[in-house]
N, C-alpha and C positions, 0 to 999 in steps of 0.2 A: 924605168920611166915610160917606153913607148908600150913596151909590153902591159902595164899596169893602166896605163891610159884604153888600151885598144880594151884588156877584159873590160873596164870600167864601163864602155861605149856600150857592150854586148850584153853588159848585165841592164845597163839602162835600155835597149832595147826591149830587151825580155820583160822587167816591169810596168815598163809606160805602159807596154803590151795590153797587161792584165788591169793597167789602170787603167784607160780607154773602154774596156769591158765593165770596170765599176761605176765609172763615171755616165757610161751605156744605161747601167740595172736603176742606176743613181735618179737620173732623170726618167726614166721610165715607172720608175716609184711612186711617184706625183700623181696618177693615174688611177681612178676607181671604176671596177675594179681592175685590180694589178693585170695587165696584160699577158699574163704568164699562169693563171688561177685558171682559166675556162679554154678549151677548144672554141676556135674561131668555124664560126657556119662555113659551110661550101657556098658556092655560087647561085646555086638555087636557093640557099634559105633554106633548106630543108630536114641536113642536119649536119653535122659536124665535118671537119676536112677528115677526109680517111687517113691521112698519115697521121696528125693528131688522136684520131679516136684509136688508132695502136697503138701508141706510146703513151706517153703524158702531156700535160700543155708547157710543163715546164721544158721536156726535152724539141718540143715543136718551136715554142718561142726561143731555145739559145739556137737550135739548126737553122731554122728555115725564118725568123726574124733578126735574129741577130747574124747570124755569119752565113745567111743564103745559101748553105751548103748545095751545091749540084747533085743531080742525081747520080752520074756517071763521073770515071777519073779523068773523060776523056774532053769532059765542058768543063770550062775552066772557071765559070761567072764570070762577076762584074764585082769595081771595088763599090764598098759597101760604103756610101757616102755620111751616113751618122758615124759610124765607126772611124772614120778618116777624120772629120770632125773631134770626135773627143780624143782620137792620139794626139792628133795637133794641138788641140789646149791641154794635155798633159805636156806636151814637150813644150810648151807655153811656159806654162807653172815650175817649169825643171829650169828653163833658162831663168827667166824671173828669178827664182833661188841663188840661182849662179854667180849672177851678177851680180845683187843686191850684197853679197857680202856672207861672210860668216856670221857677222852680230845679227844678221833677221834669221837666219837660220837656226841660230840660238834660240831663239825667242818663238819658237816654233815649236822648238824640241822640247818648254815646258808643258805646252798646251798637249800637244802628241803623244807624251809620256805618260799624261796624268789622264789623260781621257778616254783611255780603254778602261783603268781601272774603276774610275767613276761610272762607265756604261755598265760592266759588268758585274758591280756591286748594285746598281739598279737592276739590273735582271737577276741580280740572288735575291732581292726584296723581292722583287714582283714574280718571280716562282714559286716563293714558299708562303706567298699570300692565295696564290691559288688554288682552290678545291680539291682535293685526295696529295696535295702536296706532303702529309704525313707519312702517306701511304706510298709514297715512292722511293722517300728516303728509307724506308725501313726495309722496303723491295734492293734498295741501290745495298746497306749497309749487312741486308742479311746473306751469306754464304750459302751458297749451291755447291756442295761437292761433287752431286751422282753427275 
């Protein structure tokens, strides 16, 4: 009982975790272009931030936008006040569940269940409507032994 209850707490931990981060990319989506597609200018204007133009923009925006990483092990930062934000309305949404009962949770579980297969049947349409889309299924189905 207490044992099952305490993993329970530590696994919700763990996911609010990564939902806080969805809910992060979520609203950050809304955005043209995507904040995560371009290296952001330096201070001058003149070209690009140096740690971005070594990596990616993707790996620039989850480092140094999204979780502020320090430079050193020995700065600790600051807490990152959007991201504090969307754990709080996940753990929002998780109480809300809670209490509301098993019958709305039920009724959750239709839409949830049925709606990855629905997306991902739209993106099989909309792949194999795409140009050399022949040509990759026949790359995917032909065999390389050497």
């Amino acid at each position: 009982g207490i044992a099952s209850m305490f993993v329970s707490f530590l696994v919700g931990l763990y996911y609010n975790t990564i939902i806080a981060c969805v809910m992060w990319y979520f609203f950050n989506s809304f955005q043209e272009p995507l904040p995560w597609n371009d290296c952001p200018l330096n201070d001058n204007r003149t070209d690009y931030v140096e740690e971005c133009a070594k990596s990616s923009p993707v790996d620039y925006f989850w480092y140094r936008e999204t979780l502020n990483i320090s430079t050193s092990i020995e700065d600790s930062g600051s807490i990152q006040w959007w991201l504090l934000l969307c754990l709080t309305c996940a753990w929002g949404v998780l109480y809300v569940c809670t209490i509301r009962g098993i019958e709305t949770t039920g009724k959750a579980v239709y839409v949830t269940s049925t709606l990855p297969y629905v997306v991902l049947t739209i993106f099989l349409i909309r792949g194999l409507t795409l140009k050399g889309s022949t040509n990759g299924i026949v790359y995917l189905f032909t065999p390389n032994v050497s």
